[in-house]
BALUMKOL-660431 format. One record per residue (C-alpha): residue number from 1; x, y, z. Coordinates in steps of 0.1 Angstrom, whole numbers. Each point is the difference from the previous one (the first is absolute). Layout:
<nodes>
NUM_X_Y_Z
...
</nodes>
This chain:
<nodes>
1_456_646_374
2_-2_-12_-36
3_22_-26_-5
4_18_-1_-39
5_-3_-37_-6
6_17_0_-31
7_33_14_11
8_-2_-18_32
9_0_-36_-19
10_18_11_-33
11_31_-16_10
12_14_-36_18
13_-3_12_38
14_34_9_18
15_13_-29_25
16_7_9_34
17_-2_-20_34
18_-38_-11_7
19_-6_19_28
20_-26_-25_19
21_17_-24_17
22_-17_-36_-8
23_13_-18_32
24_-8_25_28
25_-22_26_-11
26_-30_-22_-22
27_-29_16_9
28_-27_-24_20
29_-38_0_-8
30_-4_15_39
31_18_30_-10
32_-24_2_-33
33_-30_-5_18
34_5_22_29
35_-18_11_23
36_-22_-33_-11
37_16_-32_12
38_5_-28_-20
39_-22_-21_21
40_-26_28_-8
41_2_-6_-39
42_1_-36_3
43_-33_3_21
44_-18_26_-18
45_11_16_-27
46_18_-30_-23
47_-26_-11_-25
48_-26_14_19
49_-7_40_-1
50_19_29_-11
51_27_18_19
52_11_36_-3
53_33_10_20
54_14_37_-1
55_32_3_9
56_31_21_2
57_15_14_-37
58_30_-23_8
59_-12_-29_14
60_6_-25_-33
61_32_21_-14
62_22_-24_8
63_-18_-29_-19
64_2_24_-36
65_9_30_-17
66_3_11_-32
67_35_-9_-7
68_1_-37_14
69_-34_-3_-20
70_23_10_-34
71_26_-21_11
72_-23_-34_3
73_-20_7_-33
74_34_4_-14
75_11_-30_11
76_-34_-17_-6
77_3_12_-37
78_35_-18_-4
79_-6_-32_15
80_-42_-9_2
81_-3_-22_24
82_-31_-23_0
83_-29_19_13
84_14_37_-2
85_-15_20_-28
86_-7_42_-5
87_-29_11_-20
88_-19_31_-6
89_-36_11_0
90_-19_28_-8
91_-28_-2_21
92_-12_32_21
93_-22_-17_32
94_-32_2_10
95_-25_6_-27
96_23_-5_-27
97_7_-19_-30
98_16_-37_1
99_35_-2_-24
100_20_-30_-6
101_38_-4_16
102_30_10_-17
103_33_-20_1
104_23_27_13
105_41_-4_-8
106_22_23_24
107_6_22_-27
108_-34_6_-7
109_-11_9_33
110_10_38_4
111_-20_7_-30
112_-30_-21_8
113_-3_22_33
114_6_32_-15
115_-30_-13_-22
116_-24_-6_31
117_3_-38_6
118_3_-17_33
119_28_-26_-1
120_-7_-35_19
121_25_-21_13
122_-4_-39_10
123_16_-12_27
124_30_26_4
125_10_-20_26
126_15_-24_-24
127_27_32_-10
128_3_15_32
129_18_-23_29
130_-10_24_28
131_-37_2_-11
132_6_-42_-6
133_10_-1_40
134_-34_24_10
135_-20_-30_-20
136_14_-31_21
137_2_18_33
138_-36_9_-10
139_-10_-38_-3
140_12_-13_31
141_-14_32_23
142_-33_-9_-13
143_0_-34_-7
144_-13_5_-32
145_-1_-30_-24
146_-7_18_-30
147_21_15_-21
148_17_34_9
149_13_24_-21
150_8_38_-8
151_-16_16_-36
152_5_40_-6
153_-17_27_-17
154_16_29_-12
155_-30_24_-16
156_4_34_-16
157_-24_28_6
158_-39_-12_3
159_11_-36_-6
160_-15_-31_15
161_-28_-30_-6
162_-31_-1_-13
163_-24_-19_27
164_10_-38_5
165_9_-24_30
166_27_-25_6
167_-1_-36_6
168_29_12_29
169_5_24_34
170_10_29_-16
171_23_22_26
172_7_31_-16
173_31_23_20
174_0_33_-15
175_36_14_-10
176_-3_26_-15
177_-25_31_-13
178_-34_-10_5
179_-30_-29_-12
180_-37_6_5
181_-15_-38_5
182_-38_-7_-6
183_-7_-29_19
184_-31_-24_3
185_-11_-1_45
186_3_-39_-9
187_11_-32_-21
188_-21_-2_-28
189_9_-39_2
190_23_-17_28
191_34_-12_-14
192_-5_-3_-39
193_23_-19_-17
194_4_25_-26
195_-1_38_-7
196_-33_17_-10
197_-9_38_-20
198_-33_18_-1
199_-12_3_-34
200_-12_35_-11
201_-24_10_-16
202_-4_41_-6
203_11_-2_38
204_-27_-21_11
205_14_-30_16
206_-17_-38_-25
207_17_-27_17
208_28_-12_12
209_28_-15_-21
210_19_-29_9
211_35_8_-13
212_17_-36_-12
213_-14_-12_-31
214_15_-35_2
215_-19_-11_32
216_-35_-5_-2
217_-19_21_29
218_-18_-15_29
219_-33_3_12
220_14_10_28
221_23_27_-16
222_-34_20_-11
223_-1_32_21
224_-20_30_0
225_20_35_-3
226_-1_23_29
227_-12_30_-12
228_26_30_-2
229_-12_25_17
230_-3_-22_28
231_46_0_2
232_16_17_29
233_28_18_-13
234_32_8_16
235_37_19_-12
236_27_-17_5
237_32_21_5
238_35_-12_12
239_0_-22_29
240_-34_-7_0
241_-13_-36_-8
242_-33_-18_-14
243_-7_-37_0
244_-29_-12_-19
245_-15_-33_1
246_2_-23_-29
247_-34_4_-19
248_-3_34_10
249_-11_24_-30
250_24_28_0
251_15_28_-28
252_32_24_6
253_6_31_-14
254_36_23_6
255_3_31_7
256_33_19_-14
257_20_-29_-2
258_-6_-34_25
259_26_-25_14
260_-12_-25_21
261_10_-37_8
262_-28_-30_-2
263_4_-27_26
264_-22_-29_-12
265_-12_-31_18
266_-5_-27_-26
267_-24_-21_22
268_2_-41_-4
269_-28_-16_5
270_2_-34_18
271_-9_-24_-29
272_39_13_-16
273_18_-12_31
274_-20_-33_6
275_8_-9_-38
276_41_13_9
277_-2_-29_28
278_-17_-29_-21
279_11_9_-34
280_36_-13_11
281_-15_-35_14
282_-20_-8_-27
283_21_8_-31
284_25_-23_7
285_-22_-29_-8
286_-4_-12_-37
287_-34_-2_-3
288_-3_41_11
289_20_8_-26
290_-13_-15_-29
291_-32_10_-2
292_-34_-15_-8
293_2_-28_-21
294_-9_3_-42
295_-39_-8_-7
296_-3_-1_-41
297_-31_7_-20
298_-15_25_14
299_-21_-24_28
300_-33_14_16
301_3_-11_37
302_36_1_18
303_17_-29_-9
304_4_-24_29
305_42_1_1
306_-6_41_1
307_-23_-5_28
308_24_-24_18
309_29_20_-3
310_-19_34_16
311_-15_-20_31
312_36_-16_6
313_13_36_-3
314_-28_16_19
315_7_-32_28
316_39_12_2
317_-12_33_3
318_-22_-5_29
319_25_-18_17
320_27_25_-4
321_-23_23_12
322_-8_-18_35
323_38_-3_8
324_0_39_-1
325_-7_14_38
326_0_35_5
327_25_-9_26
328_22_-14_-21
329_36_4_-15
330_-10_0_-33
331_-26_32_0
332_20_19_28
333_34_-3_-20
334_-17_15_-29
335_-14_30_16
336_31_7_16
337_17_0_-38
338_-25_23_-12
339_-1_26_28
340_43_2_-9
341_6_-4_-32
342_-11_22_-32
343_-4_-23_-32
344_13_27_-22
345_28_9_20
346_38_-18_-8
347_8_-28_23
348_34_2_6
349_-8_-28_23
350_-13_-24_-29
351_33_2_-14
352_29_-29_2
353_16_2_38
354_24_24_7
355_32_-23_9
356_9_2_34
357_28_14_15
358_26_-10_27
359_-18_11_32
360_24_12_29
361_-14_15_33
362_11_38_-9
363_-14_3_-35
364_-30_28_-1
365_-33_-5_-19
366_-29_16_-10
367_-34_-10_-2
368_-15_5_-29
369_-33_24_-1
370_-10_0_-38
371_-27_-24_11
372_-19_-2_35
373_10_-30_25
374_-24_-17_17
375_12_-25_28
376_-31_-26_15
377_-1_-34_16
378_-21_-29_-8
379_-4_-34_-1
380_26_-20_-28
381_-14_-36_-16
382_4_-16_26
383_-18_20_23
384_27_14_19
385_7_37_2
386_23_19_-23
387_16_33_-12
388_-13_18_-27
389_15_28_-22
390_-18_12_-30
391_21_30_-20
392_-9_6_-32
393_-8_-33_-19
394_24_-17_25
395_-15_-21_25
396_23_-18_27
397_-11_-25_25
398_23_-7_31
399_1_-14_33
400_-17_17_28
401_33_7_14
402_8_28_-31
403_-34_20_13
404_15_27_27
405_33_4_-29
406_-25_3_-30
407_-21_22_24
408_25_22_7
409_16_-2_-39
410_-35_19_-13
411_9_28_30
412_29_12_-12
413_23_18_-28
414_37_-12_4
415_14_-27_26
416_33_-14_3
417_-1_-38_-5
418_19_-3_40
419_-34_15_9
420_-23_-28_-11
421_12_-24_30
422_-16_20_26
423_-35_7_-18
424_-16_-32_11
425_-9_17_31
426_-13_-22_33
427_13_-28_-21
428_36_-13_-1
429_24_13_-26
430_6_-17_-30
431_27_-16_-14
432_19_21_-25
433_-2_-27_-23
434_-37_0_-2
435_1_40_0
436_24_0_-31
437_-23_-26_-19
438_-30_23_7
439_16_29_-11
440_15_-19_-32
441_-38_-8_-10
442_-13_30_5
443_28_19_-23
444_-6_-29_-21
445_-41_10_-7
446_14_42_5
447_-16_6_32
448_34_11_7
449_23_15_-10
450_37_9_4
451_18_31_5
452_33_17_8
453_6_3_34
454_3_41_3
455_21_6_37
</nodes>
């Protein structure tokens, strides 16, 4: 079916009730995967090797169609939040000729279609609430650290990418029409930490290009191009799924016209969350922020303060390092923020507290599911053990006593506050004093919150 791009975008879409239900119907990465389980993927497949899933011409309906696609670039095109963009390219896949990206307006993106352009969206997510719940359910099945996030591409007839890799897991879920993907049988180089294209010549692949002009490259960045004809190849048609590797040479072409979702896993590499933990300790102190001291006319040897100041630095340094234990609060609690939270994402939870509310036994609340809740116990300062709740940015430390209630808090939907007094199961009750204050600190950081009470 040939799809009239132009008339389909021409105007602002029509608004009607979004018929994917955030709360309850958020699609989970077991239900993307299937029938590979997420312990599976984690195992084999994530970072590692390819993976080809065919699956049923439904299966990832519910995550995107056409019209909730218009709908989020429209409202992408009015408000551009940080990290969302839509451009077009020309390219045509394997083989082909490299062109630059277009900044694409919504206005402009019927026509640029109709003209044979593939459109690229970053991070949809960001414009697209259900898609932004898929993404944080995502993180905590997997317990990915990394960054997680949902681009698109929407390509006309024969469009798609001249040969490249990505510095990312790539998951593409097909939507619509069809894709033919060229793909190398391996990484061309474990975890880059940027994107790479083949450079051309008469078809005859030179070298390899690193793509980032701004950051020197590595020895260790140098890699030799898999030949092409050496690709497997598969088409990709609705329902079916590939996951490539990041540094995995690959090229795309569509066939009439090509929906499909990209699921990428932005990896983090250890050395980012060890300087998260230490930068925090060590830039409170004056001497870390102000920097080496001044050594005038131009001296040959390092001057002797410069020389004090780095081994004094290098000394804190060390130290702060030895404190760490891989056992410790300091890296665990870190891990456990990355695994929830996305960085581009609103916090709601960042913002000033909600004020809190008389509390009386009959009122209903809801817990809130825009991000994952984790509930753990370990140790407080003082050795002791303590309730944890991490939602969103929000981290909350209680008393051991608050587990089985927090426990029971990330298991359900709606509760009646009443309720609360008899969740601290094996345990005695609670007083409802200590049950109202609970519940007022959790409305206060919107873990929580109210609603009417429907009979």
């Amino acid at each position: 079916m040939t799809l009239d791009f132009v008339r389909f975008f021409r105007s602002a879409p029509r608004w009607r009730p979004e018929r994917r239900n955030v709360e309850s119907e958020a699609t989970e990465l077991r239900e993307i995967l299937a029938p590979i389980t997420i312990e599976q993927f984690a195992a084999e497949y994530l970072g590692k090797q390819a993976l080809f899933v065919r699956g049923q011409a439904e299966k990832f309906k519910r995550l995107l169609d056409m019209d909730s696609l218009r709908r989020a670039l429209y409202i992408g095109s009015q408000h551009k939040p940080r990290g969302f963009d839509m451009r077009a390219n020309f390219e045509r896949g394997l083989n082909a000729k490299k062109s630059a990206f277009i900044d694409a307006s919504y206005e402009e993106i019927g026509p640029l279609l109709e003209a044979g352009a593939t459109l690229c969206i970053t991070n949809l997510h960001l414009v697209d609430p259900f898609l932004a719940a898929v993404v944080r359910r995502v993180k905590v099945d997997l317990g990915f650290s990394g960054r997680v996030g949902f681009n698109c591409y929407l390509s006309a007839s024969g469009g798609g990418f001249y040969t490249h890799y990505d510095a990312r897991t790539a998951m593409s879920l097909q939507i619509e029409g069809e894709k033919t993907w060229s793909y190398a049988p391996r990484p061309a180089l474990a975890f880059p930490q940027r994107n790479a294209s083949y450079a051309l010549n008469g078809g005859a692949v030179q070298a390899s290009k690193i793509v980032d002009a701004f950051v020197p490259i590595e020895p260790w960045e140098t890699v030799i191009p898999i030949p092409e004809n050496e690709f497997l190849s598969e088409t990709l048609r609705p329902g079916d799924l590939l996951s490539l590797p990041a540094g995995t040479w690959h090229a795309a072409k569509a066939g009439e016209h090509s929906l499909a979702l990209n699921l990428y896993f932005q990896h983090a590499d250890f050395l980012g969350l060890v300087r998260d933990v230490i930068e925090p300790m060590l830039r409170q102190h004056e001497s870390w922020r102000s920097g080496a001291p001044p050594a005038p006319n131009r001296p040959e040897r390092l001057p002797g303060n410069v020389l004090s100041y780095f081994q004094s630095r290098l000394a804190e340094l060390r130290d702060a390092i030895d404190r760490l234990s891989a056992e410790g609060p300091e890296l665990e609690e870190m891990w456990r923020r990355l695994i929830t939270l996305d960085d581009l994402a609103s916090d709601e939870s960042a913002l000033a507290p909600a004020e809190v509310p008389p509390v009386d036994e009959e009122q209903m609340f809801r817990v809130r599911r825009d991000y994952p809740m984790m509930v753990y116990e370990k140790p407080d300062g003082g050795g002791e053990p303590s309730a944890h709740l991490l939602h969103g940015s929000t981290l909350l430390s209680l008393s051991i006593e608050a587990l089985p209630i927090l426990r029971r808090l990330a298991a359900v939907t709606k509760f009646r506050a009443r309720e609360v007094l008899e969740w601290n199961a094996g345990t005695s009750s609670p007083a409802w004093a200590d049950v109202a204050d609970l519940l007022g600190l959790l409305y206060t950081h919107r873990v929580i919150e109210r609603v009417p009470d429907v009979a």
